[in-house]
C-alpha positions as CSV (number, residue, x, y, z in Angstrom):
1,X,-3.6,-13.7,-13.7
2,X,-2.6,-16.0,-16.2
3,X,1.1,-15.9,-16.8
4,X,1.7,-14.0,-14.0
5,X,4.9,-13.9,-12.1
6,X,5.9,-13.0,-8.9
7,X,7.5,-9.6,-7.7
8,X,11.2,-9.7,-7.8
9,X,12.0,-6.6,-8.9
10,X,12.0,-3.0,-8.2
11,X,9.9,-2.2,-11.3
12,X,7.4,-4.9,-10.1
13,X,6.8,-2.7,-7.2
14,X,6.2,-0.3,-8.9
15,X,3.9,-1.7,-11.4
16,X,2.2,-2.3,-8.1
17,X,2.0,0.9,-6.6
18,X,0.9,2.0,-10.0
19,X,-1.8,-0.2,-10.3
20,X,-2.6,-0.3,-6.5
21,X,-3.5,3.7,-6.8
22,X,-5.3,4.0,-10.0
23,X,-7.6,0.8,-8.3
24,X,-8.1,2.8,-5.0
25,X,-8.3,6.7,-6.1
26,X,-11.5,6.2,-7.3
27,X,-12.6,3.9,-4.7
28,X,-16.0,5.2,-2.6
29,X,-15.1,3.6,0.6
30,X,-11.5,5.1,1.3
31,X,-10.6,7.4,-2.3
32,X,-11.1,10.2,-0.6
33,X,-7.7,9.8,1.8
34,X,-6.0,10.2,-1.5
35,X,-7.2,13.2,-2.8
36,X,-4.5,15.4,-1.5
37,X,-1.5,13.6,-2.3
38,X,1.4,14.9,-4.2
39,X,1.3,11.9,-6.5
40,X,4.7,13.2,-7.9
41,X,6.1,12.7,-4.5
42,X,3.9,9.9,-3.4
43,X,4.3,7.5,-5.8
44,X,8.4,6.8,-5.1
45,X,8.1,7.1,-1.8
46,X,5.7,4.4,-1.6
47,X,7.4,2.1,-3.6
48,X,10.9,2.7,-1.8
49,X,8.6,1.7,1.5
50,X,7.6,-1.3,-0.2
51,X,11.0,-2.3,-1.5
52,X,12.2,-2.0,2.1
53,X,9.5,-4.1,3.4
54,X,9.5,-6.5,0.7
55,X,13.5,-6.4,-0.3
56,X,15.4,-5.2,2.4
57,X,16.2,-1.7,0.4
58,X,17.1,0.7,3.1
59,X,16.1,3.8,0.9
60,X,13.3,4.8,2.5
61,X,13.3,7.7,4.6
62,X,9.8,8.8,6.4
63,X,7.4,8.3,9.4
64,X,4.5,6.7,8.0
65,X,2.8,6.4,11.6
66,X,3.1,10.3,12.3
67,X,1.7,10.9,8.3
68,X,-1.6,8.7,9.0
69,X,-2.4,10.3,12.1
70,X,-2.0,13.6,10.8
71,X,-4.1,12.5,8.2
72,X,-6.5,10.8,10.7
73,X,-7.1,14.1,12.4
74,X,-8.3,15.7,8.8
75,X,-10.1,12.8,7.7
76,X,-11.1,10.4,10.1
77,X,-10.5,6.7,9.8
78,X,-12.5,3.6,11.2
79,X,-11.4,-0.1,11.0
80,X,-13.4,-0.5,8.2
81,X,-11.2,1.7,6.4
82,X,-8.1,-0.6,6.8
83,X,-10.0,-3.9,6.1
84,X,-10.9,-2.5,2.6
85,X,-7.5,-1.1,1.7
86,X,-6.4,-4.8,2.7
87,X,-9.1,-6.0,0.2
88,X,-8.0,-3.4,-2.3
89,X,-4.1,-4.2,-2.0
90,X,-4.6,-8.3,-2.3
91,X,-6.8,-7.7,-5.2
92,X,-4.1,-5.8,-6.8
93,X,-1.5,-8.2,-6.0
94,X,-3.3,-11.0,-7.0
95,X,-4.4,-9.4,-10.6
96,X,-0.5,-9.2,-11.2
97,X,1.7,-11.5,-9.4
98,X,1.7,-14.9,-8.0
99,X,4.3,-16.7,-6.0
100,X,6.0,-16.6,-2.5
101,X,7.5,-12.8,-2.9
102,X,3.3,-12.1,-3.8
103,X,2.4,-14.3,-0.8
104,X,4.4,-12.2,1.5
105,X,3.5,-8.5,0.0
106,X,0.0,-9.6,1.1
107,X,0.9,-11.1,4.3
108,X,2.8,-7.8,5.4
109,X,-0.1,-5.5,4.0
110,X,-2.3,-6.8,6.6
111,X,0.4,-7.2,9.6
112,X,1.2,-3.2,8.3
113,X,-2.9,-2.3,8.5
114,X,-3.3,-3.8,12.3
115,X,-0.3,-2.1,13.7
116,X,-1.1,1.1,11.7
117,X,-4.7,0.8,13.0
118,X,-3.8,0.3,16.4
119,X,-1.5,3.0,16.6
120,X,-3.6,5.4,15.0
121,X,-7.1,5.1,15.8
């Protein structure tokens, strides 16, 4: 994106998460694991995750493992699955940021989708 800067912030996260869902509620491949979310809820929680994993921000509190394979048993995921919501999530960073802190949200999104894959499925 031109003019684009990279995430340094926790309203950059935000922005996002923001962005991130609207792109993948709709989405036909995996939408449909997102129908049942409290967005409410969802939507700090989610971004407190990311500023942990991106920041260091020990705010996050939750078991994101135990959440996906509860949600696994209701809706079943395949690897396919994960390599989309990679595509999804760099396409979202990449329409918004650019830089090193951008770099590494997209690095960790897919080291987060293998182990959450693997522990999971």
């Amino acid at each position: 994106m031109a003019g684009a800067t990279d995430i340094t912030s926790v309203a950059d996260v935000l922005r996002l998460v923001e962005a991130f869902y609207t792109r993948v509620r709709p989405d036909p491949v995996i939408g449909h694991f997102f129908t049942e979310l409290d967005w409410e809820h969802h939507i700090p929680r989610i971004t407190r995750f990311w500023c942990m994993v991106l920041f260091g921000d020990h705010r996050f509190e939750g078991d994101p493992i135990t959440a996906h394979k509860k949600l696994h048993a209701r809706l079943p995921m395949r690897p396919e699955h994960f390599a989309h919501w990679i595509e999804l999530f760099h396409a979202t960073v990449d329409d918004l940021f650019t830089g090193p802190k951008a770099e590494e949200a997209k690095q960790r999104a897919r080291t987060i989708a293998g182990v959450m894959m693997h522990k999971v499925l």
